[in-house]
MARMARZA-801221 format. One record per residue (C-alpha): residue number from 1; residue in one letter; x, y, z. Coordinates in nm, 3 decimals. Example, Ala and Ser with C-alpha at 12.3 -4.5 7.8 and 13.67 -1.06 7.14 Angstrom:
2
REC   seq   type      east     north        up
REC     1      a     1.230    -0.450     0.780
REC     2      s     1.367    -0.106     0.714
//
This chain:
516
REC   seq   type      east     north        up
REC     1      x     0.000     0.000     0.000
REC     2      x     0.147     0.353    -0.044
REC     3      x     0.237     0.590     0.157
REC     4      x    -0.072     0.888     0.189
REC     5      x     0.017     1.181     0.111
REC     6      x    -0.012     1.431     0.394
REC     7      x    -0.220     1.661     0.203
REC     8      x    -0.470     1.398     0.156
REC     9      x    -0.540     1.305     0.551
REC    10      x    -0.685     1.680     0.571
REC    11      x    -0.972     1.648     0.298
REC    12      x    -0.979     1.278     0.219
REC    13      x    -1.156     1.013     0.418
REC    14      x    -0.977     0.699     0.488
REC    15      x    -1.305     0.498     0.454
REC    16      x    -1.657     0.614     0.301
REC    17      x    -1.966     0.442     0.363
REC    18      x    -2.273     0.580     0.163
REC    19      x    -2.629     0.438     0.265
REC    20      x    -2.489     0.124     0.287
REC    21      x    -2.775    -0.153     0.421
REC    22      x    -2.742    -0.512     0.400
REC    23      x    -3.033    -0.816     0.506
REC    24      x    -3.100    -1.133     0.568
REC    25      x    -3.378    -1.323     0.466
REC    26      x    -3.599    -1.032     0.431
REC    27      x    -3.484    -0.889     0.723
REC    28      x    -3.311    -0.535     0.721
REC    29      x    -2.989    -0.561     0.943
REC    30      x    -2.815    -0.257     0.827
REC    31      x    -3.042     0.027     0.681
REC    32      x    -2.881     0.343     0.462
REC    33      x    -2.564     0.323     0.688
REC    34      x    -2.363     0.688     0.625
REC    35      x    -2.062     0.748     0.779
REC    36      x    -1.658     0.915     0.719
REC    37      x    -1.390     0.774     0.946
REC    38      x    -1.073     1.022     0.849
REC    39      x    -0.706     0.903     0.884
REC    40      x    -0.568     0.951     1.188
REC    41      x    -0.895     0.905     1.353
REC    42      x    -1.016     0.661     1.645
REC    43      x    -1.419     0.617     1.611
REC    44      x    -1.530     0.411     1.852
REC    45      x    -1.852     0.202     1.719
REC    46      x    -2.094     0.169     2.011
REC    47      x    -2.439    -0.055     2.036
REC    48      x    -2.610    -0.357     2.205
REC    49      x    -2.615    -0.662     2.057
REC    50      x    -2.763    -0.715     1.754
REC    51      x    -2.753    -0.350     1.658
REC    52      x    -2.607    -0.442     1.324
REC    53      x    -2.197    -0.397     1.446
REC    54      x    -2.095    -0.758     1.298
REC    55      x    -2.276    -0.697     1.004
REC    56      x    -2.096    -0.389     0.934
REC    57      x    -1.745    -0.512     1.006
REC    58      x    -1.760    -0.787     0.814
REC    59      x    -1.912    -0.550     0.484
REC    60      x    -1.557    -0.377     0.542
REC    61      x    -1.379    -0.693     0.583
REC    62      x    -1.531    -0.799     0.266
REC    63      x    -1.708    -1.108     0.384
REC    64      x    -2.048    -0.973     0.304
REC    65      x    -1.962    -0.792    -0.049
REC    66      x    -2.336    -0.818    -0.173
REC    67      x    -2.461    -0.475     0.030
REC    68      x    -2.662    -0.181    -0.115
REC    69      x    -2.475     0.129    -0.093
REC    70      x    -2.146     0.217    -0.170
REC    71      x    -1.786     0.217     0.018
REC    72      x    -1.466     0.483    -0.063
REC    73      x    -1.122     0.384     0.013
REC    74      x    -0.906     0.682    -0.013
REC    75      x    -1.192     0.829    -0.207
REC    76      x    -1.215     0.560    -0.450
REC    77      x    -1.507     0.346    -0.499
REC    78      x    -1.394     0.017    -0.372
REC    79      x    -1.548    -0.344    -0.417
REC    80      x    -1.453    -0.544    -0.121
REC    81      x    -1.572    -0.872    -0.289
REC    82      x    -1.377    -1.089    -0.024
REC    83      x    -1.156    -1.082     0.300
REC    84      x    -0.841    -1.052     0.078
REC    85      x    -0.966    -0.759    -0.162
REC    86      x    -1.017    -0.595     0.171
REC    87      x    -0.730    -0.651     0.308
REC    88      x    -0.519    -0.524    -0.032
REC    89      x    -0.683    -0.211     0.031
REC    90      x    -0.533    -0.124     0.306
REC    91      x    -0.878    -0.285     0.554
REC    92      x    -0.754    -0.498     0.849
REC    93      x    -0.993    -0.649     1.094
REC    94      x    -0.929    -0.773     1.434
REC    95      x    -1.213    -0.997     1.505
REC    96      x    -1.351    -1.026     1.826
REC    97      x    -1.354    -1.453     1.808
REC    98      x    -0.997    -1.509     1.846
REC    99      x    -1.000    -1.833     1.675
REC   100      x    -1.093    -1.702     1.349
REC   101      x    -0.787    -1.545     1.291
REC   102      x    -0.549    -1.845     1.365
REC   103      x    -0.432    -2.134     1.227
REC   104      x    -0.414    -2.418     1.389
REC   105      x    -0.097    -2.679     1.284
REC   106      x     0.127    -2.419     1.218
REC   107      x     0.376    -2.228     1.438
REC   108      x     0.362    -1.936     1.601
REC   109      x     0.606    -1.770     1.377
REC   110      x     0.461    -1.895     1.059
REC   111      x     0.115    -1.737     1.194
REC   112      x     0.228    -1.417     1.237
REC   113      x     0.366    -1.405     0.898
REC   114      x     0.087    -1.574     0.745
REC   115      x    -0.092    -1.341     0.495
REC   116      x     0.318    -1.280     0.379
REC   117      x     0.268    -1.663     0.310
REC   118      x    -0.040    -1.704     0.203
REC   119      x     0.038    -1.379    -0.081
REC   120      x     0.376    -1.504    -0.171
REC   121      x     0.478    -1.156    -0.140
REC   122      x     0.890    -1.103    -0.184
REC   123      x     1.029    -1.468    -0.163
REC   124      x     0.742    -1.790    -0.163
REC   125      x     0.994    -2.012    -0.008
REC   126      x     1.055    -1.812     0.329
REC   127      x     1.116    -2.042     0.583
REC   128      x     1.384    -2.115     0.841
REC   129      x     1.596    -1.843     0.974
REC   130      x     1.420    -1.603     0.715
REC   131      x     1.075    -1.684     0.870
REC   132      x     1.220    -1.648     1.225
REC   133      x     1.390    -1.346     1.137
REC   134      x     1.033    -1.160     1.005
REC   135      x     0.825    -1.320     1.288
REC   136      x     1.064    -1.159     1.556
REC   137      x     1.024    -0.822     1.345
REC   138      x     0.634    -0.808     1.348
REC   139      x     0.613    -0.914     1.682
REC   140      x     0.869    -0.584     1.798
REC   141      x     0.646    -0.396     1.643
REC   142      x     0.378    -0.481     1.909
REC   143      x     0.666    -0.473     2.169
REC   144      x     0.593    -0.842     2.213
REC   145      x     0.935    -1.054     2.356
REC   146      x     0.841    -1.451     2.221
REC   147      x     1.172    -1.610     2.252
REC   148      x     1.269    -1.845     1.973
REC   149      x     1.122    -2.135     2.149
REC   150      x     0.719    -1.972     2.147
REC   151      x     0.755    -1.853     1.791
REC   152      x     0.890    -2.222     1.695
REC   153      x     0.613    -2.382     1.915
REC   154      x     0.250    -2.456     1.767
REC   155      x     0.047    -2.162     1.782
REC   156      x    -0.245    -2.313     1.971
REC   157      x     0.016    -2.350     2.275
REC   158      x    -0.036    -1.981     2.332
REC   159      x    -0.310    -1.882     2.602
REC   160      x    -0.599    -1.642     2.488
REC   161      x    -0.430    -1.298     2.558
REC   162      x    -0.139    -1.403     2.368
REC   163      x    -0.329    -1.542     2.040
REC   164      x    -0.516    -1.190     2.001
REC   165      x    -0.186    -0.997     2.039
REC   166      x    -0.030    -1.245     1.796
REC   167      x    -0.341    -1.170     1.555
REC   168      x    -0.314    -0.785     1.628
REC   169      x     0.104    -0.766     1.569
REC   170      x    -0.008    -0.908     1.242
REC   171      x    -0.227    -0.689     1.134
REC   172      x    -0.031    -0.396     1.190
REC   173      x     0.267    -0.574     0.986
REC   174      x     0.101    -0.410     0.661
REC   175      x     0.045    -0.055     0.876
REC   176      x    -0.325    -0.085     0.718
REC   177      x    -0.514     0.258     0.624
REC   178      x    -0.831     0.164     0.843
REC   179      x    -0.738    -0.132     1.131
REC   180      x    -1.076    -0.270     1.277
REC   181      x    -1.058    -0.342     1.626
REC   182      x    -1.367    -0.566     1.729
REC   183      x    -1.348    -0.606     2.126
REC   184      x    -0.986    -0.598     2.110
REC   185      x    -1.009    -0.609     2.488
REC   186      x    -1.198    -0.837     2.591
REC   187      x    -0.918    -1.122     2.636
REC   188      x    -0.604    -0.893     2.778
REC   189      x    -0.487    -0.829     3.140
REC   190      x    -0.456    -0.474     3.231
REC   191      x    -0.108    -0.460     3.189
REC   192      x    -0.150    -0.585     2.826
REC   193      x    -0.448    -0.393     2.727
REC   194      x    -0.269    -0.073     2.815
REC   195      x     0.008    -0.196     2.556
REC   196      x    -0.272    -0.174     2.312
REC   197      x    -0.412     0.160     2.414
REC   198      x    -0.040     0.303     2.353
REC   199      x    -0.006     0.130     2.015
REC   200      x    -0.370     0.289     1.923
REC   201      x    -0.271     0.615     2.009
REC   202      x     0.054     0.600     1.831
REC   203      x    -0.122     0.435     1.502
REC   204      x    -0.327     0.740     1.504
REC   205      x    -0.022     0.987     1.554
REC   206      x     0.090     0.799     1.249
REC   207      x    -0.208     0.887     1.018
REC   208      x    -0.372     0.514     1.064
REC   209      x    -0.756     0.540     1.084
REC   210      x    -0.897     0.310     1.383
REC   211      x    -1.272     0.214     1.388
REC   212      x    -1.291     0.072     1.808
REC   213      x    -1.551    -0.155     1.907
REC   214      x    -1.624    -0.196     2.232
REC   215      x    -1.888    -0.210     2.518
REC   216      x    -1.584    -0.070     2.775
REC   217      x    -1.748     0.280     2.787
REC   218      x    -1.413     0.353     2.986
REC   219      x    -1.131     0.266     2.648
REC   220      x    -1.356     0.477     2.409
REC   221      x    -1.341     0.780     2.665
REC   222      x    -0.989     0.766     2.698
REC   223      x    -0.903     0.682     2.342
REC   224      x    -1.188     0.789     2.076
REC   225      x    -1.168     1.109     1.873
REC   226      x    -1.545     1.029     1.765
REC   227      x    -1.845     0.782     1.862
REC   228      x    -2.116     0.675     1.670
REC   229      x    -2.384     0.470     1.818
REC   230      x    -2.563     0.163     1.600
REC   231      x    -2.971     0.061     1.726
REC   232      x    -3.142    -0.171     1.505
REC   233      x    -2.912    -0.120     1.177
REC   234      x    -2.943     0.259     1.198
REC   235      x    -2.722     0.544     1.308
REC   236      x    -2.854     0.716     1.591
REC   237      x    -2.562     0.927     1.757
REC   238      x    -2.260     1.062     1.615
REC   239      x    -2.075     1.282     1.852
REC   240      x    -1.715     1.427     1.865
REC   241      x    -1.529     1.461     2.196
REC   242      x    -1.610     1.512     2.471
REC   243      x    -1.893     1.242     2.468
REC   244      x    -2.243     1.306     2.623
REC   245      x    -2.289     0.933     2.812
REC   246      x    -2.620     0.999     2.878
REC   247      x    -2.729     1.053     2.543
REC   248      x    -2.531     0.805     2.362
REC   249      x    -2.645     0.510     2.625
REC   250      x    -3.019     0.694     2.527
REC   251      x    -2.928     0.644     2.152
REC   252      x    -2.779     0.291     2.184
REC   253      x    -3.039     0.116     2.475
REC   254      x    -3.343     0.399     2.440
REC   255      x    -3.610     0.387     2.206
REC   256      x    -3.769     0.734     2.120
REC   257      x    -4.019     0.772     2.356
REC   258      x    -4.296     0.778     2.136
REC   259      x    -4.183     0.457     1.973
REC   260      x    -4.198     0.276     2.263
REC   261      x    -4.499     0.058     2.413
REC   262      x    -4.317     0.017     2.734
REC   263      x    -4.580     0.029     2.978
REC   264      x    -4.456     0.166     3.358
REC   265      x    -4.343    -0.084     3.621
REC   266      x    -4.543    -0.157     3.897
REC   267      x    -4.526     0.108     4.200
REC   268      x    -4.396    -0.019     4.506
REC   269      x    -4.056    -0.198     4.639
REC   270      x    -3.914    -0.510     4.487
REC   271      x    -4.084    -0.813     4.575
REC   272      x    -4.357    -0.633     4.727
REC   273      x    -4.729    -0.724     4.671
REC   274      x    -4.597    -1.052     4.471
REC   275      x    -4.542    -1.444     4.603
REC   276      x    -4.270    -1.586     4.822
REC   277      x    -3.930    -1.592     4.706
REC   278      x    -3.907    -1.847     4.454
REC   279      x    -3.506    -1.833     4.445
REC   280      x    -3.277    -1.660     4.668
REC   281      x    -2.859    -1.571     4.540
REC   282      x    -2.704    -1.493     4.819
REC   283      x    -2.277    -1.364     4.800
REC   284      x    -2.244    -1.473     4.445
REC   285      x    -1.958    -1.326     4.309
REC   286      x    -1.991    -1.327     3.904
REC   287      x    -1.680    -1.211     3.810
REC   288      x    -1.336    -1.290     4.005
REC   289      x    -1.240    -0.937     4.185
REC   290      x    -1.592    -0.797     4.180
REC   291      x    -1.828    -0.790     4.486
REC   292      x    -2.066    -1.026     4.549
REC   293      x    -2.429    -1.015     4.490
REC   294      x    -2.769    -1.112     4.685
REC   295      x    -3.082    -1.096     4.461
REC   296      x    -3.411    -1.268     4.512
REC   297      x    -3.678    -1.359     4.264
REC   298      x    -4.043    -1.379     4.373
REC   299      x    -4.297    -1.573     4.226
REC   300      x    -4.541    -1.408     4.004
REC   301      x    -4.290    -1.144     3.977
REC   302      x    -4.127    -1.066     3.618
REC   303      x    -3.757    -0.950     3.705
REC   304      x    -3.584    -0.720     3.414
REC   305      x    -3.180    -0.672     3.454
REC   306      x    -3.035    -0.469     3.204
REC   307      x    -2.656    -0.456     3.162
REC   308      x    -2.416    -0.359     2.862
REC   309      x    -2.200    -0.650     2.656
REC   310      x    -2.024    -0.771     2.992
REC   311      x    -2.232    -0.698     3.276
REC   312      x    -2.273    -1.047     3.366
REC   313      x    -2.614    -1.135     3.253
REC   314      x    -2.549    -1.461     3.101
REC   315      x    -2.304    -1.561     3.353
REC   316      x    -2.603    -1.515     3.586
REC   317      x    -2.814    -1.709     3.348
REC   318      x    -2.566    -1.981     3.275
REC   319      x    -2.472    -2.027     3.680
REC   320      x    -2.852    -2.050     3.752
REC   321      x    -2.879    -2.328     3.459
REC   322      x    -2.591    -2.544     3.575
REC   323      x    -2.432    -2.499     3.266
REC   324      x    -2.175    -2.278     3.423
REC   325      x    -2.190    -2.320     3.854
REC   326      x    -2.116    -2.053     4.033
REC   327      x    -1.803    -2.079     4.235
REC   328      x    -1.887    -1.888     4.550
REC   329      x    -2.213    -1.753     4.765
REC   330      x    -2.518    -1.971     4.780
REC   331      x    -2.842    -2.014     4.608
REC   332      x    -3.149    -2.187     4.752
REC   333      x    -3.514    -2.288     4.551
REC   334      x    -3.799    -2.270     4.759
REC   335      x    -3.602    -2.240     5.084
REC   336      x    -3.440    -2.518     4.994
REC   337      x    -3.017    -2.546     4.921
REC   338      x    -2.974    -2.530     4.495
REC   339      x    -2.636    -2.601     4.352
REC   340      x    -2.674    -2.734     3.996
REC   341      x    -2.411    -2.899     3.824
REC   342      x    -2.494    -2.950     3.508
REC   343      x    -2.864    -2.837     3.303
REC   344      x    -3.003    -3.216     3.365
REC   345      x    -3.050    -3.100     3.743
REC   346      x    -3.195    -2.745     3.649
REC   347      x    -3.420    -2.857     3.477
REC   348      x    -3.532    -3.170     3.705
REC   349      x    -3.586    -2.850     3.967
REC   350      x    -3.764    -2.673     3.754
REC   351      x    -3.557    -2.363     3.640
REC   352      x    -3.576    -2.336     3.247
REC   353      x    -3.317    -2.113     3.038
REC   354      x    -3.376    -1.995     2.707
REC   355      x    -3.014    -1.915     2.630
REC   356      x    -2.956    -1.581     2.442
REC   357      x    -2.782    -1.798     2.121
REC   358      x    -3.044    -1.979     2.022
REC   359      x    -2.834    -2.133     1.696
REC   360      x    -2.569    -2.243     1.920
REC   361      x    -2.752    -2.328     2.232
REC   362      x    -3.096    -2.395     2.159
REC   363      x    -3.192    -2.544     1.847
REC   364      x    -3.112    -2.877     1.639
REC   365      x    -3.062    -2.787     1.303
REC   366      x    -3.257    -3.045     1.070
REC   367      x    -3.475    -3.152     1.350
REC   368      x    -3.880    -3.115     1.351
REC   369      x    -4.025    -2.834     1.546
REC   370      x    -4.206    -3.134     1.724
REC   371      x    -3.892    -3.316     1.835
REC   372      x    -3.666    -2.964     1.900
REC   373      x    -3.980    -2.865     2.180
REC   374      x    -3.964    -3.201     2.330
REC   375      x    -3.615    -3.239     2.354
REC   376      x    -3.567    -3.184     2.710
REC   377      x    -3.841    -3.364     2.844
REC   378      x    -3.851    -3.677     2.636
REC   379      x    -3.827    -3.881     2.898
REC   380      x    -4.184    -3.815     2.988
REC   381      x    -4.312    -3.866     2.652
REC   382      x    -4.093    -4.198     2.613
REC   383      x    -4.249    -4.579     2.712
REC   384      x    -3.954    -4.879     2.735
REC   385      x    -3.695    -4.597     2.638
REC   386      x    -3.905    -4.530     2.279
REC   387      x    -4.036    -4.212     2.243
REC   388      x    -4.433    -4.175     2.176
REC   389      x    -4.443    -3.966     1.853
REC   390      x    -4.811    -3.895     1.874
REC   391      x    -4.761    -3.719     2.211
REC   392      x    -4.422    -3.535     2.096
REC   393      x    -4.640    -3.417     1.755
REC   394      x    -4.955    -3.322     1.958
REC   395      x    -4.712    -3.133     2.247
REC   396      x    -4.547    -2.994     1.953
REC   397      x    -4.884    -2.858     1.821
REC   398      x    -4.996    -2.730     2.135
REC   399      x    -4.727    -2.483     2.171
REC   400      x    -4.754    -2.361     1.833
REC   401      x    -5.078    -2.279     1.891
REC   402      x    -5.005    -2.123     2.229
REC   403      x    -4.747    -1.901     2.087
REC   404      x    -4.898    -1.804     1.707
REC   405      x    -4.615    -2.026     1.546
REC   406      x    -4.619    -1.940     1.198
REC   407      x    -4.517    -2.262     1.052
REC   408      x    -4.667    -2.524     0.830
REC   409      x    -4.694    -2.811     1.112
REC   410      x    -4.443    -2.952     1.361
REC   411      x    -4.276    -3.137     1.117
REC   412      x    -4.149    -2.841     0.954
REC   413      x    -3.715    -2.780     1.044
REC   414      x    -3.657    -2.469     1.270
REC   415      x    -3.482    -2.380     0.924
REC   416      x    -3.819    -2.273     0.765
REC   417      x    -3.907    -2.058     1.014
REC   418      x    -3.807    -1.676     1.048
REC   419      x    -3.580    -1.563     1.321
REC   420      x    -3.909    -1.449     1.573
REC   421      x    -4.071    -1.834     1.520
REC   422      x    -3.735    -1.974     1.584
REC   423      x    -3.752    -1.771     1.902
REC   424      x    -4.104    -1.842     1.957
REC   425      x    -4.009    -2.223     1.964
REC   426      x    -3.691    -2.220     2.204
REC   427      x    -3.955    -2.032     2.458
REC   428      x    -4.211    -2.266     2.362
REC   429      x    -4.013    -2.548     2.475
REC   430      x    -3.982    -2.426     2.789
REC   431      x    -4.376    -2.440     2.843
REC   432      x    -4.399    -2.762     2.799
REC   433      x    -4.376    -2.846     3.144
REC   434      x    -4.492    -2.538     3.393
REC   435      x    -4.145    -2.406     3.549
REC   436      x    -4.079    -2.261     3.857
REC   437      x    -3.804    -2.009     3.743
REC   438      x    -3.804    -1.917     3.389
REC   439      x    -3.474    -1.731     3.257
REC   440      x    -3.485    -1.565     2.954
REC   441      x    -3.128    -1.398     2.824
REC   442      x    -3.185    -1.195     2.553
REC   443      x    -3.507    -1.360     2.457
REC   444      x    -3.617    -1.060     2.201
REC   445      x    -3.261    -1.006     1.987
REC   446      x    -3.365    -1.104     1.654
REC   447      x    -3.767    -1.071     1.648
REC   448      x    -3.979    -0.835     1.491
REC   449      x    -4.230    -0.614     1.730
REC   450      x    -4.506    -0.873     1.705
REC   451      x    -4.316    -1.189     1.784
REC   452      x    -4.118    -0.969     2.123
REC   453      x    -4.467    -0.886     2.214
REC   454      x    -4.605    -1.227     2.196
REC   455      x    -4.282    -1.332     2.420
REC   456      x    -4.306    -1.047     2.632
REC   457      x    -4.717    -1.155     2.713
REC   458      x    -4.605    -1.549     2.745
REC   459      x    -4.384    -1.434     3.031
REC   460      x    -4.628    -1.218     3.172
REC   461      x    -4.884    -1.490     3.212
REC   462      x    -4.624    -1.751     3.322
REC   463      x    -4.569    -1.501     3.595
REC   464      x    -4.932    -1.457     3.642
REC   465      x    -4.920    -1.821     3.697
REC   466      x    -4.702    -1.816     4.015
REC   467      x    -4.343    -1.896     3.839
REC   468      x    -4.053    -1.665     3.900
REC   469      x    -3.938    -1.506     3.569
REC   470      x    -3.596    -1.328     3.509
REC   471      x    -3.608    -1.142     3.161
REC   472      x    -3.206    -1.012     3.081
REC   473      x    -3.148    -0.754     2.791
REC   474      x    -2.920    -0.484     2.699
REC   475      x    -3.239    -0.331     2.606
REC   476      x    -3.342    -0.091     2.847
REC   477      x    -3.733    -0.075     2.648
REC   478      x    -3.803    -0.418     2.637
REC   479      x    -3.707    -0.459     3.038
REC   480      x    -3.944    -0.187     3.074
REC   481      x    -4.181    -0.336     2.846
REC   482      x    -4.256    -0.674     3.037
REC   483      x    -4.097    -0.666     3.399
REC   484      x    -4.261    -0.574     3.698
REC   485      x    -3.915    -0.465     3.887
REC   486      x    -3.592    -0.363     3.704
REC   487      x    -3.255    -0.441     3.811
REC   488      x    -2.931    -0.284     3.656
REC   489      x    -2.620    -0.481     3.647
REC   490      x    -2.274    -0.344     3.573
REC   491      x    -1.940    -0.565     3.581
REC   492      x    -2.128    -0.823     3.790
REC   493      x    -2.280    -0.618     4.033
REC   494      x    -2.576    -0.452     4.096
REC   495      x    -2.660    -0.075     4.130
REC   496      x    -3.014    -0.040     4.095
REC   497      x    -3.298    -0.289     4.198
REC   498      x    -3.577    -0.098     4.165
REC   499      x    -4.024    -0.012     4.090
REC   500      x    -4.255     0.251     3.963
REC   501      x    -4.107     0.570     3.947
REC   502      x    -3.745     0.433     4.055
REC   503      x    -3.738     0.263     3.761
REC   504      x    -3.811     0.508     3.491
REC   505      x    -3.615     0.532     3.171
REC   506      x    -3.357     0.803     3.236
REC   507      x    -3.269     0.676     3.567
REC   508      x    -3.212     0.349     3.447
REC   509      x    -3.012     0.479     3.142
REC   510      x    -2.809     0.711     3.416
REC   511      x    -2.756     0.462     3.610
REC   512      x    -2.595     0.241     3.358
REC   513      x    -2.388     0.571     3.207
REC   514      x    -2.277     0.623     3.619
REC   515      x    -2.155     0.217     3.651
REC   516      x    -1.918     0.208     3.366
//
């Protein structure tokens, strides 16, 4: 790539975007997307998940080159048909899944000069002392000190922290004219995340444009020029230093207030006027070096926590499931000591989780509708270890019709349905047999309006039915849409449990902007 010529950083942006929009299956992710990042710029790139950040990284890595809109480089019109035409423009992307951006087999030398490799740039046969020799080079550039023995040694021998800085000294090998930074925090100590905030700083000083990504409100203050906040594939903030925190956390979490259908939590104090406490968390500490938390959960009471990317709310989730046990403090069910090990004994107790990835977590890809809703609970539709299919189809039916399914029958895959019947089903599931805690984490992400109202009135009327619900968003509207008592959480702890009036919109949104 050459060198820019200093009279072009003052007029000409390093990256254009031009109503740039992108879907999915009929679904708008990314609508009319406008935005400048100049050279020598940070912007940080701020908004809850499923805002439409992923999508837009990976249109400027050039994994999703079939977008409307268009996209300047230098203020050329640029086709970023793949990862590698991105890349030979001058667009490097730190993703936030580490493993993406490693390969596994080969050294940690030959990794970090792997796109020199994979190019054949200068000589195609470097190897051996010349390989060593460039690997120790990109790796001073990140002020990284591998001896000889790491950079000979597999690559998957390195620990987390050590694979992204490996992935981020690469990147910066080709001094890139925008570098991408998705989470680039998210696995580093303190020690080596300051490392980064000093290379960042100097990249700028250099003329490198930086777009940041990251739900640490803290790195963007200290290190973005800019922000610009993403909510449901649309810009809705842009702001130049210093940052307003109140209104960009309004902009990111906030619908407009006539927008909303959020209806005002009940008056009174937590737990008041609702059943006994269904299950009590008492000194569990979320997140090693954070304080501990006490929280109980009443029956017939809907329980909202809202937290940014990090907060802790599926670590809360996951330890209540089993899937992930909590290491310290002590939880009791009815009155009664609850320590789950694995989701087998959750469930046997009653406490059902509809995880927030449903693709991952949730669903069986190829499997009926019929047989995905029964999966947990097959052993009470099963005679002499066979299951009954009539009872699995008609359970399967009954759900769909208790949630407005819109499917064929419940033989149809979960891959016919949209996103909000996909969603529809993992909730479903969970209704199969009446619970006595139901967890939702993030049950809305991905649903049109009607489908996160039909959700939002199943949980209602679960609640209504004496179980203990905990709803978990990012989404400070649809908390206030279905819960009867809002709790925010911030870096595993909380700082506002709250009702009625305490729990209006603004102080909600202030108290998040206050706990980061």
């Amino acid at each position: 790539m050459s060198p820019i010529e200093p009279s072009a950083l003052e007029s000409t942006p390093a990256v254009s975007l031009r109503d740039v929009g992108k879907s999915f299956g009929g679904k708008t992710v990314l609508a009319s997307v406008s935005l400048d990042i100049a050279p020598g710029s940070v912007v940080a790139l701020l908004g809850a998940n499923g805002a439409g950040k992923s999508t837009l990284i990976k249109i400027l890595s050039g994994v999703h080159p079939d977008h409307s809109g268009q996209v300047r480089v230098a203020g050329e019109l640029a086709a970023l048909q793949s990862p590698l035409a991105a890349r030979q423009l001058g667009i490097q992307t730190v993703h936030q899944r580490i493993g993406e951006g490693i390969v596994p087999g080969l050294t940690v030398a030959e990794n970090l000069v792997f796109e020199e490799l994979a190019q054949q740039r200068g000589n195609p046969f470097l190897g051996g002392r010349r390989l060593l020799t460039r690997a120790r080079e990109i790796q001073a550039a990140l002020g990284l000190d591998w001896s000889d023995a790491v950079l000979r040694g597999d690559v998957t021998e390195l620990g987390v922290s050590d694979r992204q800085l490996l992935i981020l000294a690469r990147a910066l090998a080709t001094r890139p004219r925008l570098l991408i930074l998705d989470e680039p925090t998210s696995a580093l100590s303190a020690a080596e995340a300051q490392r980064l905030f000093t290379l960042v700083e100097r990249m700028r000083d250099d003329g490198i444009a930086v777009l940041y990504v990251s739900h640490r409100l803290g790195e963007i203050d200290a290190l973005a020029d800019r922000l610009v906040v993403l909510r449901d594939g649309r810009l809705t903030e842009d702001q130049a230093k210093p940052f307003d925190w109140d209104a960009a956390l309004r902009a990111m979490l906030a619908q407009a207030q006539e927008a909303t259908t959020a209806r005002p939590v009940r008056e009174g104090e937590p737990g008041e006027a609702h059943g006994n406490v269904a299950l009590s968390l008492r000194g569990v500490r979320l997140f090693d070096g954070r304080a501990p938390l006490d929280l109980d959960l009443r029956a017939g009471e809907v329980t909202g926590v809202v937290g940014l990317l990090g907060a802790g709310k599926t670590e809360l989730a996951r330890g209540l499931f089993g899937a992930e046990p909590f290491t310290s403090g002590a939880v009791e069910l009815d009155g009664k000591p609850y320590a789950p090990r694995r989701p087998g004994d959750a469930i046997r107790a009653g406490v059902h989780l509809v995880p927030e990835d449903r693709h991952a977590d949730a669903l069986v890809p190829g499997w009926s509708l019929a047989q995905n809703i029964s999966l947990p609970f097959l052993k009470s539709l099963s005679r002499l270890g066979l299951v009954d299919t009539a009872k699995e189809n008609a359970l399967g039916r009954d759900i769909i019709g208790a949630l407005g399914v819109v499917a064929r029958d419940e033989h149809s895959t979960v891959e016919e349905l949209s996103g909000g019947n996909q969603q529809k089903v993992v909730v479903g599931r969970w209704l199969a047999e009446t619970p006595r805690v139901l967890i939702l984490d993030e049950p809305f992400r991905g649903v049109d309006i009607g489908a996160r109202r039909d959700i939002g009135r199943r949980a209602r009327a679960l609640a209504a039915e004496g179980a203990a619900v905990l709803v978990l968003s990012a989404d400070v509207d649809e908390v206030l849409e279905v819960a009867d008592r809002v709790v925010v959480l911030a870096a595993g702890e909380v700082h506002l449990d709250a009702c009625g009036e305490d729990a209006q919109r603004d102080r909600v949104i202030q108290t998040i902007s206050a706990s980061v």
